[in-house]
C-alpha positions as CSV (number, residue, x, y, z in Angstrom):
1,X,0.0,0.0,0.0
2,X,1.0,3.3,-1.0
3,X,0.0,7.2,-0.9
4,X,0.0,7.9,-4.5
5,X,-0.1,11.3,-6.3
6,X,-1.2,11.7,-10.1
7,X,-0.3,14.5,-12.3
8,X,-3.0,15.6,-14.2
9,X,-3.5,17.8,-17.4
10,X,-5.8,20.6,-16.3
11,X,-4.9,22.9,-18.6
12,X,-6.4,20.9,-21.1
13,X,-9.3,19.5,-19.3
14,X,-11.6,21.4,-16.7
15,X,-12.0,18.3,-14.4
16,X,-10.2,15.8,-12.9
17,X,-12.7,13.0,-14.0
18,X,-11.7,14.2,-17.7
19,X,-8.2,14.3,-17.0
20,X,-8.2,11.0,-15.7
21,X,-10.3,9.9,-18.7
22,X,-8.0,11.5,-20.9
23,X,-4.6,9.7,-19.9
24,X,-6.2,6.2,-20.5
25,X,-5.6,6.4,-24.5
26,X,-2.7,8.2,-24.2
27,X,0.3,6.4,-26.4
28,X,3.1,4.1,-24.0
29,X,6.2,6.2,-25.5
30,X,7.0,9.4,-23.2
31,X,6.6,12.7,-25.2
32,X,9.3,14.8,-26.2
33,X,7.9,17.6,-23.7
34,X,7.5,15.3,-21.1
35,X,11.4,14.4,-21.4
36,X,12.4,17.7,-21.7
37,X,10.9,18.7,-18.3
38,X,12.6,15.3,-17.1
39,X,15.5,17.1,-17.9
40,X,14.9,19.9,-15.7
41,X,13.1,17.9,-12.6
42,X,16.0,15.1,-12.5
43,X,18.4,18.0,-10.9
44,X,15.6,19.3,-8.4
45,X,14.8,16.3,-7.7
46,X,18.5,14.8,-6.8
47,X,18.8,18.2,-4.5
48,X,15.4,17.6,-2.7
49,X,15.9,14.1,-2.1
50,X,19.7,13.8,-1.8
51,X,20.5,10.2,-2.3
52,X,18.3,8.9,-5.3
53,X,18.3,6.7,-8.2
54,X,17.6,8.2,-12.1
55,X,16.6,5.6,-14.4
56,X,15.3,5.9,-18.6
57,X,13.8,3.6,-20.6
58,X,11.5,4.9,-24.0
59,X,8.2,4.6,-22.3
60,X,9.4,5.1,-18.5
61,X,11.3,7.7,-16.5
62,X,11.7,7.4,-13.1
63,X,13.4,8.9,-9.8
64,X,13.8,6.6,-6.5
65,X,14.8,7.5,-3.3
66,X,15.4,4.3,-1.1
67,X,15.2,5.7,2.4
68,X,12.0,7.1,1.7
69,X,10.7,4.6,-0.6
70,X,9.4,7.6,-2.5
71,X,8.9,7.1,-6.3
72,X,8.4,9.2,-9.0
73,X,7.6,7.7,-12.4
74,X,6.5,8.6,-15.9
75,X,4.9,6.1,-17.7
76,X,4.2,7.3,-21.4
77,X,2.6,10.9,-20.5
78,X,1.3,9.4,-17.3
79,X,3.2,10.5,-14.4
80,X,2.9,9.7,-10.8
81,X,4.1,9.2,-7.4
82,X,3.8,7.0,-4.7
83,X,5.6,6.6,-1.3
84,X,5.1,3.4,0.6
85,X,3.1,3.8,4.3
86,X,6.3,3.0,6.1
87,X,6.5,6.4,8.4
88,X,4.9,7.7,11.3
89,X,5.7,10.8,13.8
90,X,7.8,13.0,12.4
91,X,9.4,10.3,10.1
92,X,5.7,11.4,8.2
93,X,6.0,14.9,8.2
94,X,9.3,14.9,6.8
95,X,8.5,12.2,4.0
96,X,4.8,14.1,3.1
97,X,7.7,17.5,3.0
98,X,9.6,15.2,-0.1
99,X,6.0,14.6,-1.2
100,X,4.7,18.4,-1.6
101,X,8.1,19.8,-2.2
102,X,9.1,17.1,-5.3
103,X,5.2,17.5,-6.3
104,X,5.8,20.9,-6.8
105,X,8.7,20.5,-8.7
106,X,6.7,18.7,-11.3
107,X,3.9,20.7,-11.7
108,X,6.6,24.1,-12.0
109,X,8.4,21.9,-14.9
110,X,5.4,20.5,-16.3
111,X,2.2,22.3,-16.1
112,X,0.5,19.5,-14.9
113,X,-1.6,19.4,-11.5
114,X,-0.6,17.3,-8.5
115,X,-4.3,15.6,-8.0
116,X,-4.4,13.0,-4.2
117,X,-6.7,10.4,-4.7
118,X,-6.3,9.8,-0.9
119,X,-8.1,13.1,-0.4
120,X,-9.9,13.3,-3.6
121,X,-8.6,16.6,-4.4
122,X,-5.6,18.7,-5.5
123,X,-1.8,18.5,-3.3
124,X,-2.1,21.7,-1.5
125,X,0.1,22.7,1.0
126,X,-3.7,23.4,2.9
127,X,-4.0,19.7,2.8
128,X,-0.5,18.8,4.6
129,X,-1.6,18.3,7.7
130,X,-4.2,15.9,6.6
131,X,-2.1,14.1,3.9
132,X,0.8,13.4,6.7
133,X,-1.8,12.4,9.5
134,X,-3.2,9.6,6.9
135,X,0.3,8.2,6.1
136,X,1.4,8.4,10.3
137,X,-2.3,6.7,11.1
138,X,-2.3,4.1,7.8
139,X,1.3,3.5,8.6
140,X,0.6,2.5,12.1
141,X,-2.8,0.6,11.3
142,X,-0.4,-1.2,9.2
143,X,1.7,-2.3,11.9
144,X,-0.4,-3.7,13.6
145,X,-1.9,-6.2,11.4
């Protein structure tokens, strides 16, 4: 189980239900604009999280950061993140901080919108505090069973 984030195209589409629609016939290859803002996150991203791992393939891009478990991936035009309910306490607020900070990375380099499923609206730093108490509450429900 993970708290996921999805970037979505709001620009072009005036609701997340369409943006949502609208990645599902999206080609597998990763558009040229797409990599082109890789180009500029990658860096960002490497100073935010410090210790991570770049990896490229035609239809995937991704950025890991092992302490976290924090993943940031691009699969065709879809990209997302995901960081695993491992943390609690302050462990939590300092992982949701990678969240909202690399999630606004993104959206600077890409125009897209950081959307939380969890919450069923947009990554704002407004919804911190409630994004951070669901990954320390999930992460210790988890523990215990």
């Amino acid at each position: 189980m993970s708290y996921d984030v999805s970037f979505l195209d709001l620009r072009r589409y005036p609701s997340v239900s369409e943006a949502i629609e609208a990645r599902e016939g999206q080609s597998s290859a990763v558009p040229q604009e797409l990599a082109e803002a890789w180009q500029r996150i990658t860096p960002r991203a490497l100073e935010l999280l410090g210790d991570a791992e770049v990896g490229a393939k035609a239809s995937w891009l991704g950025i890991g950061h092992d302490p976290s478990g924090l993943q940031l991936s691009a699969y065709g035009a879809h990209v997302s993140m995901s960081v695993p309910y491992w943390h609690r306490g302050e462990q939590a607020e300092r992982v949701m901080a990678l969240v909202y900070g690399l999630a606004g990375i993104v959206e600077e380099e890409t125009g897209l919108s950081a959307y939380d499923p969890q919450t069923g609206d947009l990554l704002t730093a407004s919804r911190a505090p409630e994004a951070t108490a669901m990954m320390n509450d999930t992460a210790t429900w988890l523990e215990h069973y």
